[in-house]
VMD Tcl script that draws the C-alpha trace (Angstrom):
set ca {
  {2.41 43.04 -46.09}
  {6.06 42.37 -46.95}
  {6.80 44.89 -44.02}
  {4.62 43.88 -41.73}
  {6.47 40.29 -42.51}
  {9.93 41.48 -42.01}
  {9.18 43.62 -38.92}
  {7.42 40.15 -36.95}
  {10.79 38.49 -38.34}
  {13.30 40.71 -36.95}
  {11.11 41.15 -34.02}
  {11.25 37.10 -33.18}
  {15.03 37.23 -34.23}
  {16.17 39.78 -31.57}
  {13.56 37.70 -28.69}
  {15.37 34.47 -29.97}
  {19.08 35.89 -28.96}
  {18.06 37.89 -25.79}
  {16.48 34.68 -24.75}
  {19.57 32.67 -25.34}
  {21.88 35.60 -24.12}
  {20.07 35.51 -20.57}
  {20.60 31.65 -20.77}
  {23.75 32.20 -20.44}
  {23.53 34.52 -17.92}
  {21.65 32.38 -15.60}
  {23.82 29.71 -16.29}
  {26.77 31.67 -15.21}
  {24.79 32.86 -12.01}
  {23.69 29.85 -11.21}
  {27.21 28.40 -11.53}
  {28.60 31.06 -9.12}
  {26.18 30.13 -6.67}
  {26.70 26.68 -6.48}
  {30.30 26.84 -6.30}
  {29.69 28.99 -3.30}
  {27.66 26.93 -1.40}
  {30.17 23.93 -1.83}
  {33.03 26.16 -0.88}
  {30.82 27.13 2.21}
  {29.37 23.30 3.31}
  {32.98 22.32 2.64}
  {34.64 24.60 5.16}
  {32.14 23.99 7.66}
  {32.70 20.21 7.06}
  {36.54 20.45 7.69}
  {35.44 22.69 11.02}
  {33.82 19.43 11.96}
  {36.27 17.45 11.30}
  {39.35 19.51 12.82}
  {36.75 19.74 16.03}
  {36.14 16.27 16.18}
  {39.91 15.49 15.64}
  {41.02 18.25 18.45}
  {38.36 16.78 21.28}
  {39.59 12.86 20.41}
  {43.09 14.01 20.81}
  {44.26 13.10 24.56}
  {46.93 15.81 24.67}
}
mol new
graphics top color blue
foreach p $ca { graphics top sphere $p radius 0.5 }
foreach p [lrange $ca 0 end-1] q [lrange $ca 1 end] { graphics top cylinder $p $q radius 0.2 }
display resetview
């Protein structure tokens, strides 16, 4: 019984930190992401702008 005990314990243990190791991991991911999609809406925004700019100019 005491093994049976120890072997659910260690089992749970190593779940536990591969759960929180892929937290991380998504985290990271998801931070990745989400700095390139605001690189990428903020270069099309200062296309806009520079467009908008370059049409208004009477030159």
């Amino acid at each position: 019984m005491d093994t049976l005990t120890m072997l659910m314990l260690g089992a749970v243990s190593q779940a536990n930190a591969l759960l929180l190791d892929a937290r991380q991991v998504i985290g990271l991911v998801a931070a990745v992401l989400a700095a390139m999609l605001a690189a990428r809406l903020g270069w099309q925004g200062t296309d806009r702008i520079l467009a908008r700019r370059s049409e208004d100019d009477p030159t």
